[in-house]
C-alpha positions as CSV (number, residue, x, y, z in Angstrom):
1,X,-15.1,-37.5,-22.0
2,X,-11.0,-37.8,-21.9
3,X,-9.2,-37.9,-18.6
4,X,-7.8,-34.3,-19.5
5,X,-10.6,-32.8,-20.8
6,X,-11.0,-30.0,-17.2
7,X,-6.8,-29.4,-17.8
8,X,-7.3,-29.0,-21.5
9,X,-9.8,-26.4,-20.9
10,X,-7.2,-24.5,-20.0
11,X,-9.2,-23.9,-17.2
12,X,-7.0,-24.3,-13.5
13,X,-9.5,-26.3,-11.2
14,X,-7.0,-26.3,-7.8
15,X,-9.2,-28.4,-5.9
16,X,-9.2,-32.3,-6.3
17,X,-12.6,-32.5,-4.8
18,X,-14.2,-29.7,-7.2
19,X,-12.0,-31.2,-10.5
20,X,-13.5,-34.8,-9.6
21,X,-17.0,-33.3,-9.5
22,X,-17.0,-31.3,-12.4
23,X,-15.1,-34.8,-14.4
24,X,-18.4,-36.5,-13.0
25,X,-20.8,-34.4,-14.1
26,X,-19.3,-33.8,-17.4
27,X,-19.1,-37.0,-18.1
28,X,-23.1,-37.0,-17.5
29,X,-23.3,-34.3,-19.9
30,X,-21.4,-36.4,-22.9
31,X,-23.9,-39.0,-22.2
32,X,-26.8,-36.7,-22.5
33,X,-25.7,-35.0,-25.7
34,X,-25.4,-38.5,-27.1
35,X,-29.0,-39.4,-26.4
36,X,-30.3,-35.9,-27.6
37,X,-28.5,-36.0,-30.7
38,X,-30.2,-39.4,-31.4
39,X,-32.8,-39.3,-34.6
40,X,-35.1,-41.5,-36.4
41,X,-33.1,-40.9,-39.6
42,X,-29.5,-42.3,-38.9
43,X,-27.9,-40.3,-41.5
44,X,-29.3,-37.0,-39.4
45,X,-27.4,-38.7,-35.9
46,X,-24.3,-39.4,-38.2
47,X,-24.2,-35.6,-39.7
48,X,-25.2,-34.3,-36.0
49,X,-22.4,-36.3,-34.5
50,X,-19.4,-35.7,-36.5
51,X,-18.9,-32.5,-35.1
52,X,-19.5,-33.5,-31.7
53,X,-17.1,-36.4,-31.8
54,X,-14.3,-34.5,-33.5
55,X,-13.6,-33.1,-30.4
56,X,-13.9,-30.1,-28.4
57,X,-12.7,-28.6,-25.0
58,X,-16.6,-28.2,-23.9
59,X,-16.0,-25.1,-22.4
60,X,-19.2,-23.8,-22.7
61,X,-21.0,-26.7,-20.7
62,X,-18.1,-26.6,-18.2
63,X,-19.3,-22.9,-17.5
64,X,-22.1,-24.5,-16.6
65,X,-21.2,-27.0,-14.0
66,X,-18.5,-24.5,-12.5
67,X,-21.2,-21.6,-12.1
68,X,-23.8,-24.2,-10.6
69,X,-21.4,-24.6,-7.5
70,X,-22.5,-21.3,-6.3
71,X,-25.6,-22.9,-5.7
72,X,-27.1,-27.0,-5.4
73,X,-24.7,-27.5,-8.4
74,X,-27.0,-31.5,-8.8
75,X,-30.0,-29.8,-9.9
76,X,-31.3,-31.7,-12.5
77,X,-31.7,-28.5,-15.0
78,X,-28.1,-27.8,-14.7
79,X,-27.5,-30.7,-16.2
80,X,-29.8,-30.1,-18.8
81,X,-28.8,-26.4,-18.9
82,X,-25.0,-27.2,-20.0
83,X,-26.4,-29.7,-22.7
84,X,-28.8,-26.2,-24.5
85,X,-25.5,-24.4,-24.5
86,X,-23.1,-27.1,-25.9
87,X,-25.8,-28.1,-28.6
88,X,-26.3,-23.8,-29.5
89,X,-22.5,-24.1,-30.1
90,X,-22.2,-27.1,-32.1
91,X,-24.9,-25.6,-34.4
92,X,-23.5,-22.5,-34.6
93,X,-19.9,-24.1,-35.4
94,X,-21.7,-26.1,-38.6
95,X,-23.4,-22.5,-40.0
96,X,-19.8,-20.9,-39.2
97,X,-18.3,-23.7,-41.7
98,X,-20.7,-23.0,-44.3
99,X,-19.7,-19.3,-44.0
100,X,-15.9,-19.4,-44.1
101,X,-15.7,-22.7,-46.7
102,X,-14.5,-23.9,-43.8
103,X,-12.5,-27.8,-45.4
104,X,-11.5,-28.3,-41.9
105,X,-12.9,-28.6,-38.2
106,X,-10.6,-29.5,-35.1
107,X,-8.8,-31.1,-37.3
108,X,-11.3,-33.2,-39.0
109,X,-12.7,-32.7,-42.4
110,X,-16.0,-30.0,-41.9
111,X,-19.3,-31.1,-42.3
112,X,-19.6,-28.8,-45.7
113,X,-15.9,-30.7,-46.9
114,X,-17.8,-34.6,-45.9
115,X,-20.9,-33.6,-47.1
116,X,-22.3,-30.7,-48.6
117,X,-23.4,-27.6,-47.6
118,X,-26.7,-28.2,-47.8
119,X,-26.2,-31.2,-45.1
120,X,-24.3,-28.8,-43.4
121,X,-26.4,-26.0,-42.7
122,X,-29.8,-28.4,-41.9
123,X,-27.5,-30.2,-39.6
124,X,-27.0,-27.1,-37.9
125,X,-30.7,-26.2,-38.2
126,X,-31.7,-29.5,-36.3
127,X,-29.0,-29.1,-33.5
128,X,-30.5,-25.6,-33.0
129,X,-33.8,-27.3,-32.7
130,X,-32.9,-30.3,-30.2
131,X,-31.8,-27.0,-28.1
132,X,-34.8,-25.6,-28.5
133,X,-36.3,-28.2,-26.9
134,X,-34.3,-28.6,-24.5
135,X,-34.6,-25.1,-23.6
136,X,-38.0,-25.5,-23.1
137,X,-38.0,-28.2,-20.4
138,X,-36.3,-24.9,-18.3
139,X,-38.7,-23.2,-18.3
140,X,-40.3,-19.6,-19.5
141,X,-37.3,-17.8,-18.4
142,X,-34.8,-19.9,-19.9
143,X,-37.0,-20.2,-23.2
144,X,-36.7,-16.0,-23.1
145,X,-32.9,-16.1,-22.4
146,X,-32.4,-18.7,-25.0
147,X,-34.3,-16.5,-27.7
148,X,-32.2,-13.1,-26.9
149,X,-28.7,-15.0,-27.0
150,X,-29.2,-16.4,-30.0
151,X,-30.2,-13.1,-31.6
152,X,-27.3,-12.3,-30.5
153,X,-25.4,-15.1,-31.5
154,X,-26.7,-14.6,-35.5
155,X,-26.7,-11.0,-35.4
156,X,-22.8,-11.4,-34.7
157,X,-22.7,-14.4,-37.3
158,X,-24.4,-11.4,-40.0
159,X,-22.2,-8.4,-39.0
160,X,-19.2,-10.7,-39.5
161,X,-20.1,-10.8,-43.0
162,X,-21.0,-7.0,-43.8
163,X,-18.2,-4.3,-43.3
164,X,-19.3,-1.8,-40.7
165,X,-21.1,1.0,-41.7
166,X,-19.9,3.9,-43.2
167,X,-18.0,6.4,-40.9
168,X,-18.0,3.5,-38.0
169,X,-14.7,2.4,-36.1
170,X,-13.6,-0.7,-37.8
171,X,-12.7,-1.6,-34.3
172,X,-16.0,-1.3,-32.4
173,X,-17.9,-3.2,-35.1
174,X,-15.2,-6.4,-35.0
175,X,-15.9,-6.0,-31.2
176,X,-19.4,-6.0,-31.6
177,X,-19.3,-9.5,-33.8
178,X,-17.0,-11.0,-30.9
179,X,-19.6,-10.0,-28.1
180,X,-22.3,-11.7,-30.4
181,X,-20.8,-14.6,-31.7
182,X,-18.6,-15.5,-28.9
183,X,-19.7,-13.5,-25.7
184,X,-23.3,-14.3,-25.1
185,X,-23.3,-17.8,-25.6
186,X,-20.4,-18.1,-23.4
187,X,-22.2,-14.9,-20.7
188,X,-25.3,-17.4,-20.6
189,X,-23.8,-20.6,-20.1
190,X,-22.6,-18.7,-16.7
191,X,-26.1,-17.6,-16.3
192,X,-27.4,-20.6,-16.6
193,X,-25.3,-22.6,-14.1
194,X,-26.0,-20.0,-11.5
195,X,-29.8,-19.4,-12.0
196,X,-30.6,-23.0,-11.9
197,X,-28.3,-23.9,-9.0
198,X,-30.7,-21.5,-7.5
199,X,-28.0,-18.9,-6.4
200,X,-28.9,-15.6,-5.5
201,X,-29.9,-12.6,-7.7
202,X,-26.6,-10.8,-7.5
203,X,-24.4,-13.9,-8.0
204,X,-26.6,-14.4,-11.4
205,X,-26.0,-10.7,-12.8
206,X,-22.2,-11.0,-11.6
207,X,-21.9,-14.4,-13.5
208,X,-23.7,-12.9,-16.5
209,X,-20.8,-10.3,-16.6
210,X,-18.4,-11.9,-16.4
211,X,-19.4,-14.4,-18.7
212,X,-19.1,-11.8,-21.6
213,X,-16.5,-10.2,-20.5
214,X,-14.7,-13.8,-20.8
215,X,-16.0,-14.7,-23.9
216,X,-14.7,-11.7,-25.2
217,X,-11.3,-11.8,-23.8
218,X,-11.0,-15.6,-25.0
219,X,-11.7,-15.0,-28.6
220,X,-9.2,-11.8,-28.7
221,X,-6.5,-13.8,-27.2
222,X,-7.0,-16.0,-29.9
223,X,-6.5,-13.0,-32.0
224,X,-3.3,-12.4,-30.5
225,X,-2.0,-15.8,-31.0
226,X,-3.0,-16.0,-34.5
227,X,0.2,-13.6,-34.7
228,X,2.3,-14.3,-32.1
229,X,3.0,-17.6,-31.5
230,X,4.7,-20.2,-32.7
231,X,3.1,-23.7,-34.5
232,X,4.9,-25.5,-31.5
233,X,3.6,-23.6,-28.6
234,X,0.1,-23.4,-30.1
235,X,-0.6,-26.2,-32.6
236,X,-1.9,-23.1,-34.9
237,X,-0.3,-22.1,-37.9
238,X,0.8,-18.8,-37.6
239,X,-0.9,-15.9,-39.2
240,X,-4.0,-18.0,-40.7
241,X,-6.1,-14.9,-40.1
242,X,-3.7,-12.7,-41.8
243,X,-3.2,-14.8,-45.3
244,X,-7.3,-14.9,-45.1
245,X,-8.1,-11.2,-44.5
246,X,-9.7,-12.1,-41.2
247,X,-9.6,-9.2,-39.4
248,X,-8.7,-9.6,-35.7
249,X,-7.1,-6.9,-32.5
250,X,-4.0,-6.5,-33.2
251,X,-4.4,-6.0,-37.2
252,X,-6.8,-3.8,-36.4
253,X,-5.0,-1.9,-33.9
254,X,-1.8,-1.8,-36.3
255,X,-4.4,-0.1,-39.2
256,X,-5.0,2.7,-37.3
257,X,-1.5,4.0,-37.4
258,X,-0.7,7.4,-39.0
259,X,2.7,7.5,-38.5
260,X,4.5,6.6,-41.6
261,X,6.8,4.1,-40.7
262,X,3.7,2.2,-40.5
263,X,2.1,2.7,-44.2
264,X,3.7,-0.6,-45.6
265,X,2.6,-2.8,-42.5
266,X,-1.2,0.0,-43.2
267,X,-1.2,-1.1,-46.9
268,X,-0.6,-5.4,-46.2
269,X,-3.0,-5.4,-43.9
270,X,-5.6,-4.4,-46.3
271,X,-6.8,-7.1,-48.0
272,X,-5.3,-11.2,-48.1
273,X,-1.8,-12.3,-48.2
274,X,-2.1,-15.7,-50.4
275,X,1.4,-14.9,-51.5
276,X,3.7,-16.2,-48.6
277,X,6.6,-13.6,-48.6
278,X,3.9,-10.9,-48.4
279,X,2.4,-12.6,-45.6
280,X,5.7,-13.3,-44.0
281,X,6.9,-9.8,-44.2
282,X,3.2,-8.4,-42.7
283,X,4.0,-11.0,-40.1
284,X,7.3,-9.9,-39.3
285,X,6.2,-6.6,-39.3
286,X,3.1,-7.0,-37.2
287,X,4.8,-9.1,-34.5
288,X,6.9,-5.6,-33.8
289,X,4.6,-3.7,-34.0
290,X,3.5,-1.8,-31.0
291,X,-0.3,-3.1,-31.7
292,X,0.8,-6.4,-30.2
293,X,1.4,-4.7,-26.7
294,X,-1.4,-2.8,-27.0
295,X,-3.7,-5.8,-28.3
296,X,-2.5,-7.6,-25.1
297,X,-3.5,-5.0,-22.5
298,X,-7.1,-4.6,-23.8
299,X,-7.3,-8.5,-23.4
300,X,-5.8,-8.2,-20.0
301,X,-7.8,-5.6,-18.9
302,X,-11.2,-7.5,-20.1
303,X,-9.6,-10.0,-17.8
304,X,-9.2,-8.4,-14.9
305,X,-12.9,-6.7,-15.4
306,X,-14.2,-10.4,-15.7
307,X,-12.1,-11.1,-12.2
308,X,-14.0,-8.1,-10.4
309,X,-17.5,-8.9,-11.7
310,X,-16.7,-12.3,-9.1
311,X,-16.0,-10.1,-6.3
312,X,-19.7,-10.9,-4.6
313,X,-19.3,-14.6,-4.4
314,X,-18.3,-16.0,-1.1
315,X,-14.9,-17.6,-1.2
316,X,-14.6,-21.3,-2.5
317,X,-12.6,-23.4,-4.9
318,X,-15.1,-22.8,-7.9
319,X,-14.5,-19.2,-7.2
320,X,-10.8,-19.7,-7.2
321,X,-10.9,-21.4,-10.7
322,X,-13.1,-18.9,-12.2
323,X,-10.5,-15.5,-11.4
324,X,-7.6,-18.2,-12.3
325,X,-9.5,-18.4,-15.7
326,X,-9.8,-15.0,-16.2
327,X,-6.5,-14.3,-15.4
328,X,-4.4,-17.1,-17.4
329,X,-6.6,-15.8,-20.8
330,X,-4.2,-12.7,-20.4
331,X,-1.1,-15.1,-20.8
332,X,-1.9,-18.2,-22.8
333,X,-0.1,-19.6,-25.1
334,X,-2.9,-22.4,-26.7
């Protein structure tokens, strides 16, 4: 774990105390997932770990370690709790690869591009399983709340793939794969961090929420960036959602216009732009477009539902960090 790895998170931990404790403990984490990911077979550890080493801001598992501090945040299943959820979403990312053709990974050639995507999708298969075990060392409960999020998880990874049925919102099905694929992984790693800190009840459900609600708003401020920013602010290259067809908030919002001063930016969005002064003029025209506003308060309002859910925790610097959290997805820029 890298020195910046809390401040890359883009996560504002306020309190030197807190940010020492959660560097700590996710340095225990890093050291866990490299024993678990260990196998008889080396060439299954090699395939396993390439993801895993490419990088990663380890949110997820972060989650974890930050929820736990409404509780006894040393417990030993927190600990073990943040490793199920980072290992869920390096399996996932390895099946998401295989999906898109993914060549690249955080910058690093995929899994699918170094290997194949047989490799790929077994790879994927086994970190699911060293989860699975790991889940069950939690318990019953956890072994239940495993099982529903990743039905949840796959059922968004499915949907993502099918177009939504007929007469439904093109809208409300793209927000029902980002609540699956992204949401309840990211609603249970709060979940878990809470429930086996041994917090109360309530502080467990209002974690849950906000969890998803964060997940959510984190993915469609992606969204938003994908458009608006620049390769300098960001590191992304603008529009890569756009030249692929990838639907995402804004476009979305922009294609339910009427009004015809819309029908060109209506008729670009409708399919790939592989040819660049296409896709330069549907990003021109999208980046005016009142859909960006709009896209923006529907983030910031997820936001600032996420902020309330936290309203039952006592006051503390983990508490502080979390409504920072929710409110700087609103405005980032990375």
């Amino acid at each position: 774990m890298t020195e910046t790895s809390v401040s890359s998170l883009a996560l504002p931990v306020l309190d030197s105390a807190l940010e020492a404790r959660l560097r700590d403990r996710l340095g225990e984490v890093e050291a866990r997932l490299e024993r678990e990911i260990q196998s008889e077979a080396p060439f299954i550890t090699e395939a396993c770990r390439h993801l895993m080493h490419a990088g990663g801001k380890r949110f997820r598992p972060l989650l974890v370690l930050l929820a736990a501090e409404t509780g006894d945040a040393s417990a030993p299943e927190v600990l073990t709790s943040a490793c199920v959820v980072e290992l869920t979403h390096l399996a996932s990312l390895y099946h998401d690869d295989v999906m898109d053709e993914a060549a690249l990974r955080r910058g690093a050639d995929s899994a699918n591009a170094r290997w194949d995507n047989h490799v790929a999708i077994l790879a994927g298969d086994w970190l699911f399983s060293k989860s699975s075990e790991l889940t069950s060392e939690l318990g019953s409960e956890a072994v239940r709340i495993q099982a529903e999020t990743f039905t949840r998880l796959v059922e968004g990874q499915i949907l993502e793939t099918q177009p939504p049925q007929q007469g439904q919102d093109l809208l409300a099905h793209y927000l029902r794969v980002v609540a699956g694929k992204t949401g309840s992984l990211i609603a249970t790693s709060a979940r878990y961090g809470a429930m086996f800190a041994g917090a109360s009840p309530e502080v467990v459900s209002a974690l849950t929420k906000y969890g998803d609600k964060v997940g959510v708003a984190f993915q469609l401020s992606d969204d938003i960036l994908d458009v608006g920013s620049e390769s300098t602010e960001s590191g992304k290259t603008p529009g890569t959602d756009l030249r692929e067809g990838v639907p995402t908030l804004p476009s979305l919002l922009a294609r339910r216009s009427t009004a015809p001063a819309d029908a060109r930016l209506v008729e670009l969005l409708g399919g790939p732009l592989v040819d660049d002064d296409l896709h330069a003029e549907a990003l021109g025209l999208l980046r005016s477009h009142q859909a960006m506003d709009d896209a923006r308060s529907y983030v910031l309002g997820l936001a600032r539902e996420a902020g309330q859910h936290l309203e039952v925790l006592p006051e503390s610097p983990a508490k502080d960090a979390l409504v920072a959290f929710a409110e700087l997805i609103a405005t980032r820029t990375a």
